[in-house]
C-alpha positions, 0 to 999 in steps of 0.5 A: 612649830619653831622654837618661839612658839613654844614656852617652858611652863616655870618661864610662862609662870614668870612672864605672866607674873604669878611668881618672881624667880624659877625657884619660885615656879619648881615650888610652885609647880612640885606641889602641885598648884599648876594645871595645864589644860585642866590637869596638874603638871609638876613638870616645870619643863612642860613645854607650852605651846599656843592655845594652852592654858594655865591656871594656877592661884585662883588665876587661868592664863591662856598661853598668846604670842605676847606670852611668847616673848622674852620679858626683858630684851636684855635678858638671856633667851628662856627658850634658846 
């Protein structure tokens, strides 16, 4: 497995859309609002690999190689 097939949990949470900042993604993860795979995950470090899903907010995101991408070419590599 290399290092782009895996994602941190709080930077998928902004890929996807569903928060806008990483301080964001800890609130939302710390209390709780976040499963993977069916099983609350308060570790916003939680390395996510393909297959995975998240549901958070009435919303479920299956983790695709388009997930895997930077969202923004100018911005610093979340994984690197």
């Amino acid at each position: 497995m290399t290092e782009t097939e895996i994602i941190k949990l709080d930077q998928f949470l902004k890929v996807v859309g569903m928060v806008q900042s990483g301080g964001q993604a800890k609130l939302l993860i710390q209390a709780g609002e976040v499963k993977v795979n069916g099983s609350v995950e308060t570790r916003r470090g939680r390395k996510l690999v393909l297959g995975d899903r998240v549901a958070t907010m009435g919303n479920t995101f299956k983790v695709e190689p388009s997930t895997l991408q930077p969202p923004n070419a100018d911005e610093p590599n979340p994984w690197a």
